[in-house]
C-alpha positions as CSV (number, residue, x, y, z in Angstrom):
1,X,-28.4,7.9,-31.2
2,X,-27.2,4.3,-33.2
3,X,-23.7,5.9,-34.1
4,X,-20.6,3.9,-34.5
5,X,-17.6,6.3,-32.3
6,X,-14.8,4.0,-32.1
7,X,-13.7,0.7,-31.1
8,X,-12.1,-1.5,-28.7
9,X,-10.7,-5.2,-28.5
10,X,-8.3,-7.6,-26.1
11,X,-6.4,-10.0,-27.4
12,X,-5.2,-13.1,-25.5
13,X,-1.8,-13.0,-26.5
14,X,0.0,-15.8,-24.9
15,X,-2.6,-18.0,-23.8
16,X,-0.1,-20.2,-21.9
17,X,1.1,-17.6,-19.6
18,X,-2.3,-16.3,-19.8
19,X,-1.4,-12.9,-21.0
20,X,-3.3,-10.2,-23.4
21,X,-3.4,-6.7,-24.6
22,X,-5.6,-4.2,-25.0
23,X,-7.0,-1.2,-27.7
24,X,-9.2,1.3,-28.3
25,X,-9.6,4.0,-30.9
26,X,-11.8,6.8,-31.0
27,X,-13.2,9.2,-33.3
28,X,-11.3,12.9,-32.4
29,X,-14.7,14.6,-32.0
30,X,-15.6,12.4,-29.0
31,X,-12.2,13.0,-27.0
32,X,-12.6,14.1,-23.5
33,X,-15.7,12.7,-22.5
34,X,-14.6,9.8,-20.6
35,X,-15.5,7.0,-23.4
36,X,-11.8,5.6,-23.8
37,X,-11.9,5.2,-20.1
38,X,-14.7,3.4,-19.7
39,X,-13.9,1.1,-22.4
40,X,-10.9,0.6,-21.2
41,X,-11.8,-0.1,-17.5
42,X,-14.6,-2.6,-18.9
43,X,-11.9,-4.2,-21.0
44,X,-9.6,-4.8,-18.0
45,X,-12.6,-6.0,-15.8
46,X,-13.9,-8.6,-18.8
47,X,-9.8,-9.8,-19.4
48,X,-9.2,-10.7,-15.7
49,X,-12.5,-12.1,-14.4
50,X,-14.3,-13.4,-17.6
51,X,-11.2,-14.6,-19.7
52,X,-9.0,-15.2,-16.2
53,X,-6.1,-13.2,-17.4
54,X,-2.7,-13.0,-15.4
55,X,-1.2,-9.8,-17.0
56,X,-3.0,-7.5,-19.5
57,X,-0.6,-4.7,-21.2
58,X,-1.1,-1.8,-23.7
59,X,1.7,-0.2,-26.0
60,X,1.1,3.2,-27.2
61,X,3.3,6.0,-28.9
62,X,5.5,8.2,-26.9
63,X,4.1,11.0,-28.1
64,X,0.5,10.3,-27.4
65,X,-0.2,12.1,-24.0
66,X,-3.7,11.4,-23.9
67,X,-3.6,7.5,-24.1
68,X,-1.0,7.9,-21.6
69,X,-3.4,9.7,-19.6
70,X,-6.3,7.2,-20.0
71,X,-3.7,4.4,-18.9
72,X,-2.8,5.7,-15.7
73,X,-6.5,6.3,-15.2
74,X,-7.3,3.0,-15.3
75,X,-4.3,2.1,-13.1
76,X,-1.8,0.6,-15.4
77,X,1.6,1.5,-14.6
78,X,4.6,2.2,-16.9
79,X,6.8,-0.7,-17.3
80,X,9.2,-0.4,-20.7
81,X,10.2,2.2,-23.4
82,X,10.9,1.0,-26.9
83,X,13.1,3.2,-28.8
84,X,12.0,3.4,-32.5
85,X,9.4,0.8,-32.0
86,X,7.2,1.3,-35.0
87,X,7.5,3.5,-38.6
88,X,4.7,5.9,-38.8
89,X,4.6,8.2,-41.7
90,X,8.3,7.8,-42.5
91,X,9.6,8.2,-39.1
92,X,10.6,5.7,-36.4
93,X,8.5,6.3,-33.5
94,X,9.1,5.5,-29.9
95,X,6.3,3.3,-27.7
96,X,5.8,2.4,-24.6
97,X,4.4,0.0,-22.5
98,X,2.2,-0.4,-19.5
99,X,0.4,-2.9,-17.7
């Protein structure tokens, strides 16, 4: 099946400091069958041997268990909590960050 189900990307950051970020987004009917992680895993692997990263972080909302889940999955710890980071359908929403 040629069927587009979400998407991915790293972005180098801080190139100096050699630093990026990842993302992924997925369409809700494909939750729970391991697709984030894998994407995720293979962004890690690409960031720190094919681009040489030093430090790769993700930020995600608070609220969002499941990309919490697939961070600690692909071993990214918790390192920061940013109180009403980001205004999401007229609330202020809290995100945090792992790497």
């Amino acid at each position: 099946m040629n069927k587009l189900i979400g998407g991915c990307e790293i972005v180098i950051s801080n190139p100096i400091n050699r630093q990026g970020y990842i993302g992924y987004r997925l369409n809700r009917n494909f939750w729970s069958q391991g697709y984030t992680i894998e994407a995720a895993k293979a962004l890690l692997k690409f960031g720190f041997e094919k681009l040489n990263l030093h430090r790769i972080f993700a930020i995600c909302d608070s609220a969002n268990t499941s990309s919490m889940r697939v961070l600690e999955k692909i071993s990214m710890r918790l390192e920061g909590h940013l109180k009403e980071h980001k205004f999401v359908k007229a609330k202020w929403r809290d995100s945090l960050i792992h790497a």
